[in-house]
C-alpha positions in Angstrom: 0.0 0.0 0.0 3.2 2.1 0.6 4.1 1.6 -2.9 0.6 2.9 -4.0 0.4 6.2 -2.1 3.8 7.0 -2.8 4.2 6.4 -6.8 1.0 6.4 -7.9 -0.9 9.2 -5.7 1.9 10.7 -4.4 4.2 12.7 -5.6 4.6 11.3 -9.4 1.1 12.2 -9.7 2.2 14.8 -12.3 4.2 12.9 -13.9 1.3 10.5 -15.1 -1.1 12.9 -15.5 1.8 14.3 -18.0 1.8 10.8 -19.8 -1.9 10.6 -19.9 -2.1 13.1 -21.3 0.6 12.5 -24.0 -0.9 9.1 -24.8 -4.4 10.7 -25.7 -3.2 13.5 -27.9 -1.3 10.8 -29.8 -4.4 8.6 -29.5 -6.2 11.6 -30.8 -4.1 12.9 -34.0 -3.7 9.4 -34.8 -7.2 9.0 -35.2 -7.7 12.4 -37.2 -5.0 11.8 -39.3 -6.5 8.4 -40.7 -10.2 10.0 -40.8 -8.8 12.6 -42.9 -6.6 10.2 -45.4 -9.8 7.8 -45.4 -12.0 10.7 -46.3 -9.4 11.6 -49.1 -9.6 8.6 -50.6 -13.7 7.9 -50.5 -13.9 11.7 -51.9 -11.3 11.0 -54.9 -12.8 7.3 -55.6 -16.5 9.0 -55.5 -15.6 11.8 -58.0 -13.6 9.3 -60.2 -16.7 7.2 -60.3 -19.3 9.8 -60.5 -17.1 11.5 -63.9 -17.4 8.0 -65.7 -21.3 7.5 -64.6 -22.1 11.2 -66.4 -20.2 10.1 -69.5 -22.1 6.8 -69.7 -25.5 8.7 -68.7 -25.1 11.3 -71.8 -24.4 8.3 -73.9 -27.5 7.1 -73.3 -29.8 9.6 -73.1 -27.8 11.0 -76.3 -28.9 7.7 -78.0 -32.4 7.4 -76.5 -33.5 11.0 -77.2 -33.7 13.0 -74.0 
């Protein structure tokens, strides 16, 4: 119980707080970063797939008259 009130309440209490809080904002941006790559990449596949749908939809309503 020593051990407990002395490292982890005591005095090194900064100290972990300090990690904490380091671990989370890693956590954090490591988490934002890979949203913002996956979004990238749904955005560019979405635009590549909506250019080649319009082509093929004036195709077809260039042969079907409308």
């Amino acid at each position: 119980m020593n051990w407990l009130r002395d490292y982890a309440v005591g005095s090194h209490t900064r100290e972990w707080l300090a990690l904490a809080i380091i671990i989370l904002l890693s956590f954090a941006s490591c988490i934002a970063s890979l949203k913002l790559v996956f979004w990238l990449l749904i955005r560019k596949r979405n635009t590549d797939k909506s250019e080649g749908e319009g082509e093929s939809d004036r195709q077809y309503w260039g042969t079907h008259g409308e």
